[in-house]
N, C-alpha and C positions, 0 to 999 in steps of 0.2 A: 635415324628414326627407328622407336622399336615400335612392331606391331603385332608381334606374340600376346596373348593376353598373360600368361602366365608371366612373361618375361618383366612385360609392366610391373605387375603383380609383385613381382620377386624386387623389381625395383625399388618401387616405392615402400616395403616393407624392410630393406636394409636405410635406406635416408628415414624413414619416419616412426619404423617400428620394428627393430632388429628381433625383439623375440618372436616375433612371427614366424624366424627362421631357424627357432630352436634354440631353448638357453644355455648347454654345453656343444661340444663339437659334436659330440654321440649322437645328441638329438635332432642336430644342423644333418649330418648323414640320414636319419630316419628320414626327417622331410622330404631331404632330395630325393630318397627312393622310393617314398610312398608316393611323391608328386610324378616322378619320372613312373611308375608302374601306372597308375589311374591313367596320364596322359596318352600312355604308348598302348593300354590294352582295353581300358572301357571308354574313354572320349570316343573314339574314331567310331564305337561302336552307338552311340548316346546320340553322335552326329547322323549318321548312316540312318538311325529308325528318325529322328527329327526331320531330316530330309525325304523321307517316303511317308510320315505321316502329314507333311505337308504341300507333298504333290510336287516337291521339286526332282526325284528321283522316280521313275517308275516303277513297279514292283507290285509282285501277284501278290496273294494272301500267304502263299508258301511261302517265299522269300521272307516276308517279313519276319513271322513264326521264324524261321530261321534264325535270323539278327536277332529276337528278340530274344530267343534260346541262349545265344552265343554271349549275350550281356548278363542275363542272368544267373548264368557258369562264372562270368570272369566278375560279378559282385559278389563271388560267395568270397573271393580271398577276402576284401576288407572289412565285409560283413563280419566275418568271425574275428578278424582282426580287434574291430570295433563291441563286440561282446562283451558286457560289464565296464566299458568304458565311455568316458564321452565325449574323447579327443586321440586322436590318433599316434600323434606323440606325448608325453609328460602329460603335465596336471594341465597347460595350459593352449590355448586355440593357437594354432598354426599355419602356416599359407597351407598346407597339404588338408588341415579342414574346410577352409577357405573355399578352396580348387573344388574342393569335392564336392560343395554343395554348389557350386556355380556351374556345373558339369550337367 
């Protein structure tokens, strides 16, 4: 059973749409680190304010400011990444744009 979303994700993108995963090796590597960075530094953060803007975490006003700080810092890497571009990798849409907007 896989229950990762990404992991699906990455599944059904090699069985149904392998460029999704980058159409040289180079860009197959960008994917994995652009996906593995969003997952490891701004989800956990995306999820954290999700869950205190919906009452399922508790938290003052300070706290969230907080969080909301700490996300904002760790959008600047992709943000400038993404500058004059309109995909993350190459010319063309990727599971790591995918992630991003489903994030």
């Amino acid at each position: 059973m896989i229950t990762s979303s990404l992991a699906i994700t990455r599944f059904l993108a090699q069985e149904y749409k392998p460029a999704l995963l980058g159409s040289t090796p180079f860009e197959q590597a960008q994917v994995d680190m652009w996906t593995e960075a969003l997952r490891l530094e701004v989800q956990p953060l995306t999820r954290t304010l999700a869950y205190q803007a919906l009452g399922h975490v508790e938290c003052d006003a300070n706290e969230h400011a907080y969080v909301y700080t700490l996300l904002k810092e760790a959008l600047k890497l992709p943000n400038n990444h993404l500058k004059g571009k309109t995909y993350f990798v190459g010319g063309a849409l990727t599971l790591v744009d995918v992630f991003f907007t489903l994030m």
